[in-house]
C-alpha positions in Angstrom: 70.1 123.6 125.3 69.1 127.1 123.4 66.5 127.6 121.7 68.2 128.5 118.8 70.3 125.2 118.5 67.4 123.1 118.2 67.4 123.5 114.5 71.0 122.4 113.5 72.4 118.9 112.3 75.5 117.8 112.0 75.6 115.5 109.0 78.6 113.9 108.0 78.7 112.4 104.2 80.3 109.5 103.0 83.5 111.5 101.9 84.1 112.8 105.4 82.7 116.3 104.8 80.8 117.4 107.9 77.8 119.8 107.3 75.8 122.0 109.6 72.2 121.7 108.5 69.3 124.3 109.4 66.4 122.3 109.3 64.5 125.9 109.7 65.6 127.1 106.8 66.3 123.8 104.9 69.8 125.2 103.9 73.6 124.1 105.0 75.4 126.7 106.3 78.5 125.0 107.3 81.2 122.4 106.0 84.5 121.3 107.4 87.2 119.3 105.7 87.6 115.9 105.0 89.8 114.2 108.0 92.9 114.2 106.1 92.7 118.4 106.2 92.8 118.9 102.4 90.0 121.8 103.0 90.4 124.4 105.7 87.2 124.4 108.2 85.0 127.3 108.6 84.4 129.4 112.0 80.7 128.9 112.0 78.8 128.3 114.9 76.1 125.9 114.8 
């Protein structure tokens, strides 16, 4: 795996949101929609 994946996390909270956590920089950079698509998801790469 890349180096510069090593700091990511995918959390996923209890309302379904999914979040891309930077453990580097101790800051979310990414959600994505609940599962029933209410929310349109974000082209980040994590």
């Amino acid at each position: 795996m890349p180096d510069e994946n090593k700091s990511y996390a995918f959390i996923t909270d209890t309302e379904g949101y999914i979040y891309c956590y930077d453990s580097e920089n101790e800051e979310i950079i990414y959600y994505t929609s609940p599962s029933d698509g209410s929310y349109p998801i974000q082209a980040v790469n994590c």
